[in-house]
C-alpha positions, 0 to 999 in steps of 0.5 A: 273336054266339056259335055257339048263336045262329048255329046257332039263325038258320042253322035258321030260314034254313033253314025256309018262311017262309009257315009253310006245311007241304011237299007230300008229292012235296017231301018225297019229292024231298028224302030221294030227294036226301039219299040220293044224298049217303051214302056206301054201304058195299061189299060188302066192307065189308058182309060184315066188319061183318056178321061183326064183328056176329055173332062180338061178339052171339055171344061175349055170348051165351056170356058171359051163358050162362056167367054165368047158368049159374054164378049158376043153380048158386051159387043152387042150391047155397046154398038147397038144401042137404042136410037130412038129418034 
């Protein structure tokens, strides 16, 4: 039996086999139960990431900044031109 067919049976074991549809109160004790199981962050670890997030959007704001300011003025200065007649 090869791993695609053995995942492949693995999820229809896992599925109703009445075809019948869950309950919304299934459901919702499901995901309750599927959220028990994640590993939350600390706040420790909250606040670095948040902070490796806001320093890496903030250093891509000044790079793309930069860059339209220097296209801006490379555009400008091309087309522009003095025409002194």
């Amino acid at each position: 039996m090869s791993d695609s067919s053995a995942v492949h049976e693995s999820r229809e074991d896992s599925r109703p086999h009445d075809g019948k549809r869950t309950s919304p109160a299934t459901f919702y004790r499901q995901v309750v139960a599927e959220l028990r199981k994640v590993v939350w962050p600390t706040q420790e670890q909250l606040v670095t990431y948040f902070l490796v997030v806001m320093v890496f959007v903030l250093f891509m704001m000044a790079l793309v900044s930069v860059l339209d300011l220097a296209f801006g003025k490379l555009v400008f200065a091309l087309f522009a031109g003095n025409s002194a007649q």
